[in-house]
C-alpha positions in Angstrom: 0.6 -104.8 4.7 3.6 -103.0 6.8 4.5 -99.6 6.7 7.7 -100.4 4.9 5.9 -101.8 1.8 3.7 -99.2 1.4 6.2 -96.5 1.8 9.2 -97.5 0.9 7.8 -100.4 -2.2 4.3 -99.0 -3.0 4.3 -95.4 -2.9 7.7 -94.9 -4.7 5.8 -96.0 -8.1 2.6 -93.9 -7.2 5.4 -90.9 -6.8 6.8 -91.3 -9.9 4.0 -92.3 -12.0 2.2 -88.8 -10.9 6.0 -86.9 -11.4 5.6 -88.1 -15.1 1.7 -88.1 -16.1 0.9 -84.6 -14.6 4.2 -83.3 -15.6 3.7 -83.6 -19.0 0.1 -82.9 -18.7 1.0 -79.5 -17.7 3.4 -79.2 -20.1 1.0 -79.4 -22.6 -2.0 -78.0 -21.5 -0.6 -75.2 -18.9 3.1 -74.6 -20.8 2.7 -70.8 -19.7 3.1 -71.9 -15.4 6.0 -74.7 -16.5 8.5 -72.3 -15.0 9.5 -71.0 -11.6 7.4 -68.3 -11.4 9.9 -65.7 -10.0 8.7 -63.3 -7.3 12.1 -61.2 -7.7 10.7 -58.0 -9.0 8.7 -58.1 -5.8 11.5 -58.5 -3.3 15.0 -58.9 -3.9 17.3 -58.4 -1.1 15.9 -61.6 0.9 15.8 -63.5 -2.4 19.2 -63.3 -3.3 20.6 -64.2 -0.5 17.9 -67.6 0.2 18.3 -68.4 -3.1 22.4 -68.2 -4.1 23.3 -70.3 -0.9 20.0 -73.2 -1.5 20.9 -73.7 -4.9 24.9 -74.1 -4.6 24.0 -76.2 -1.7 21.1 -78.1 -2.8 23.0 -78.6 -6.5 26.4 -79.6 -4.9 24.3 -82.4 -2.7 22.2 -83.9 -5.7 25.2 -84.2 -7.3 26.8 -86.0 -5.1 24.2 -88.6 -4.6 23.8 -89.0 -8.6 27.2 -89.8 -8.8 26.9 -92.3 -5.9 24.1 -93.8 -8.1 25.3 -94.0 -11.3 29.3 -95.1 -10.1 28.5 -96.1 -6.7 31.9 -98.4 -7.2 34.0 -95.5 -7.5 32.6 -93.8 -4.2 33.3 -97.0 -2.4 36.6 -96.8 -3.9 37.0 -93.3 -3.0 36.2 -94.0 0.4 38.2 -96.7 1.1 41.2 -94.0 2.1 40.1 -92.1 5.7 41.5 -88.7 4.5 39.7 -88.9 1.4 36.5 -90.6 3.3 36.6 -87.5 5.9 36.8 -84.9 3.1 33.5 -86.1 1.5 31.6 -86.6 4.4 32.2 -82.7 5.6 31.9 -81.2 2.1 28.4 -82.7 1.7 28.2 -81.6 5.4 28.7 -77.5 4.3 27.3 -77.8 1.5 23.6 -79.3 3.3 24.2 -76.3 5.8 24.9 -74.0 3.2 21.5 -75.3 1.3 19.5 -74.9 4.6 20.5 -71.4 5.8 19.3 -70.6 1.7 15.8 -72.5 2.4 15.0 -70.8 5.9 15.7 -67.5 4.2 13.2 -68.1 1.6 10.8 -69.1 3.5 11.0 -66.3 6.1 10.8 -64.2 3.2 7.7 -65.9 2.1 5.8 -65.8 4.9 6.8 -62.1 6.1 6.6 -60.4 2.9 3.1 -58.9 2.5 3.7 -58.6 -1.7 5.3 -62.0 -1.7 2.6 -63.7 0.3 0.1 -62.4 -2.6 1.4 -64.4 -5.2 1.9 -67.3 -3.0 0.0 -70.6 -2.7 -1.1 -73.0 -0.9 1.8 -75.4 -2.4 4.3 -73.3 -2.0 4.1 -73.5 1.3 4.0 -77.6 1.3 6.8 -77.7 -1.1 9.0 -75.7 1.4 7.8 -77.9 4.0 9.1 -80.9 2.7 12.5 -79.5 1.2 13.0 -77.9 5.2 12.0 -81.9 6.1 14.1 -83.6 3.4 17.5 -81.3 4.3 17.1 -81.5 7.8 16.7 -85.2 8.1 19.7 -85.3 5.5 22.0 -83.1 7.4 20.6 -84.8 10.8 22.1 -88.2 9.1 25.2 -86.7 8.4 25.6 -85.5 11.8 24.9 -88.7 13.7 24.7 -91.7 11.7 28.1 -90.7 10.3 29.8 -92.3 7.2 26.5 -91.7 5.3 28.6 -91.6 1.5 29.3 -94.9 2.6 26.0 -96.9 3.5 24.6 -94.9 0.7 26.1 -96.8 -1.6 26.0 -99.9 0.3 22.1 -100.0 1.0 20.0 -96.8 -0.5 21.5 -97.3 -3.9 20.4 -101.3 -4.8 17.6 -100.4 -3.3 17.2 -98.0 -6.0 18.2 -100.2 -8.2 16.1 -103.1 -7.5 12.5 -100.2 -8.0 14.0 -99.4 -11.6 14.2 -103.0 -12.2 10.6 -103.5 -11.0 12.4 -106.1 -8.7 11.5 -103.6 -5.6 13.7 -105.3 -2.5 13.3 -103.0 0.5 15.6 -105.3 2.5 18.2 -103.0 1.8 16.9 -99.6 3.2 14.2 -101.4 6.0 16.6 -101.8 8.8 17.9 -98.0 8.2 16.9 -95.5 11.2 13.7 -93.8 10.9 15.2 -90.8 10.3 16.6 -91.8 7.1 14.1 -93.9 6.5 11.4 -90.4 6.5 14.4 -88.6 4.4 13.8 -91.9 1.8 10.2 -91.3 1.8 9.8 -87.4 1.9 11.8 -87.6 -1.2 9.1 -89.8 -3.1 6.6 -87.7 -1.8 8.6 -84.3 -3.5 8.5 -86.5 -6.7 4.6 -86.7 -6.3 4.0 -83.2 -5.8 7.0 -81.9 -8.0 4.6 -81.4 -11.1 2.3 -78.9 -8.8 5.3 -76.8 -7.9 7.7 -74.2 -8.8 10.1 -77.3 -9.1 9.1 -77.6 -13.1 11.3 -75.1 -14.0 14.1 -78.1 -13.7 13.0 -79.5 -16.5 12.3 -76.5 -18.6 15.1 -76.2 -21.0 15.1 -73.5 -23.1 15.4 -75.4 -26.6 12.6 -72.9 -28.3 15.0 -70.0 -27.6 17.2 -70.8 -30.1 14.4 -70.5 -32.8 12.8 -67.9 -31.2 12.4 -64.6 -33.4 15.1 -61.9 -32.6 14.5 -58.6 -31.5 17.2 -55.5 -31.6 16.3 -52.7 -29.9 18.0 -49.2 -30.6 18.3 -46.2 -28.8 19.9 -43.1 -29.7 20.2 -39.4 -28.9 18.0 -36.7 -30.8 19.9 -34.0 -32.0 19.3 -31.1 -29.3 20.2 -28.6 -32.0 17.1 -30.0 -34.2 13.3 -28.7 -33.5 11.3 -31.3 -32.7 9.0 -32.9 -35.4 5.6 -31.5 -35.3 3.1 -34.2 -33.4 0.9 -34.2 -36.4 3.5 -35.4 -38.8 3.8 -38.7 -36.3 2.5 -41.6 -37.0 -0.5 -42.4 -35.7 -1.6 -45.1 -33.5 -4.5 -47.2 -34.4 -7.7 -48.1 -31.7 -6.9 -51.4 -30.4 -4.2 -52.7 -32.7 -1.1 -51.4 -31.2 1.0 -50.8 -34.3 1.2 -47.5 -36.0 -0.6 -46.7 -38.9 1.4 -46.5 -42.0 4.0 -49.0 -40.8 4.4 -52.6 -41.7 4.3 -54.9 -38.6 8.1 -55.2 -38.6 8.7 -52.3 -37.7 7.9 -49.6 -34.9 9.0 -46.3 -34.5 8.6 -44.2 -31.2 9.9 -40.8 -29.6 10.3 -39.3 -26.7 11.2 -35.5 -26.8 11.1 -35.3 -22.9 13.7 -37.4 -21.9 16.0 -36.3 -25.0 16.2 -39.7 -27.0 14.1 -41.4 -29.9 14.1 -45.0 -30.3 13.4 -47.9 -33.2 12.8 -51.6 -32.8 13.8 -53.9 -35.5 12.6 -57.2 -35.4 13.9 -57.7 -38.5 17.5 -57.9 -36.7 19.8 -59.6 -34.6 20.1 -58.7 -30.5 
């Protein structure tokens, strides 16, 4: 068996088939961690400027090459005028910059943040690993195997075809240079491990927040002129259950006389 048919015709299935079994295994048996686990409250200044460049870059480039999948005829018509060819090829170029400037900013941040590190794991660290692998081997395509818009849709996209048909023909992509061919198979291996990662969150749509129940919260001044109430006349809290006694479960008063406000939460109403 070559290395081409177990990379580039074997392991493609394995990849998918563990993207869509453990997926939905954690789904329904760890729903809680199907999210991307944000570490923003523990560093921010990195953060935002990783993340806002990787995702407009990393977005912008998926696009692209789901468009070149689903009308690859339309890219090759596209391309068949220079001007319009040259525009393509150095907007995907900016954009796969743009997306790796984000992803060595976030991992710098990662690895040098002492209360990042903390609620970091070990796959964490793989999963930046391959991204840095899958966008530098991209970008390194772009740069010197030009015209890349063009053989994708020539050669990586029936060969795409041809695994969704179960009619797997790695003729197509075989005779690429290694360095694509590593960018074909890092991204199987990102499928593989994308039910481990932070990646979930892709797939976690927020249908239940349309259903969810509503919360107002409300927030007014107390009357300076007043006295304040005397603490005995407030209602208690119970031991252990969190809702004052005397109240229905709906509602919950509070007050604060030190900072000057009161407050009352509704969960009765609309936010």
């Amino acid at each position: 068996m070559s290395s081409d048919v177990l990379f580039l015709q074997i392991f493609p299935y394995v990849a998918v088939t563990i993207m869509v079994v453990m997926g939905i295994y954690r789904n329904v048996n760890d729903r809680f961690t199907y999210s991307s686990l944000s570490s923003q409250f523990l560093e921010n200044g990195k953060l935002f400027w990783g993340s806002v460049p990787f995702h407009y870059g990393i977005i912008t480039v998926l696009v692209g090459h789901l468009i070149g999948f689903l009308i690859p005829t339309g890219v090759k018509a596209w391309n068949g005028v220079p001007v319009r060819l040259y525009v393509l090829e150095i907007t995907a170029l900016a954009f796969g910059l743009m997306a790796l400037i984000g992803l060595v900013t976030l991992a710098i941040r990662r690895l040098s943040d002492p209360r990042v590190q903390v609620v970091s794991t070990g796959m964490d660290f793989v999963l930046l690993l391959l991204l840095l692998v899958q966008t530098v081997t991209g970008l390194w395509t772009a740069v010197f195997y030009r015209w890349g818009s063009g053989w994708y849709v020539q050669a990586a996209v029936p060969y795409l075809y041809s695994l969704f048909a179960f009619k797997p023909q790695i003729g197509y992509v075989a005779g690429l240079p290694l360095v694509t061919k590593i960018h074909i198979i890092n991204f199987w291996a990102l499928c593989a491990i994308f039910p481990f990662t932070r990646l979930v969150h892709l797939v976690s749509l927020p249908f239940t927040y349309v259903t969810r129940p509503y919360q107002r919260v409300i927030w007014y001044r107390r009357d300076t002129n007043r006295p304040a109430p005397n603490p005995g006349t407030l209602p208690s809290v119970s031991q252990g259950a969190g809702v004052p006694t005397g109240l229905g479960h709906s509602d919950f008063y509070g007050r604060m006389t030190n900072t000057g406000w009161q407050g009352a939460i509704h969960k009765d109403a609309a936010v």
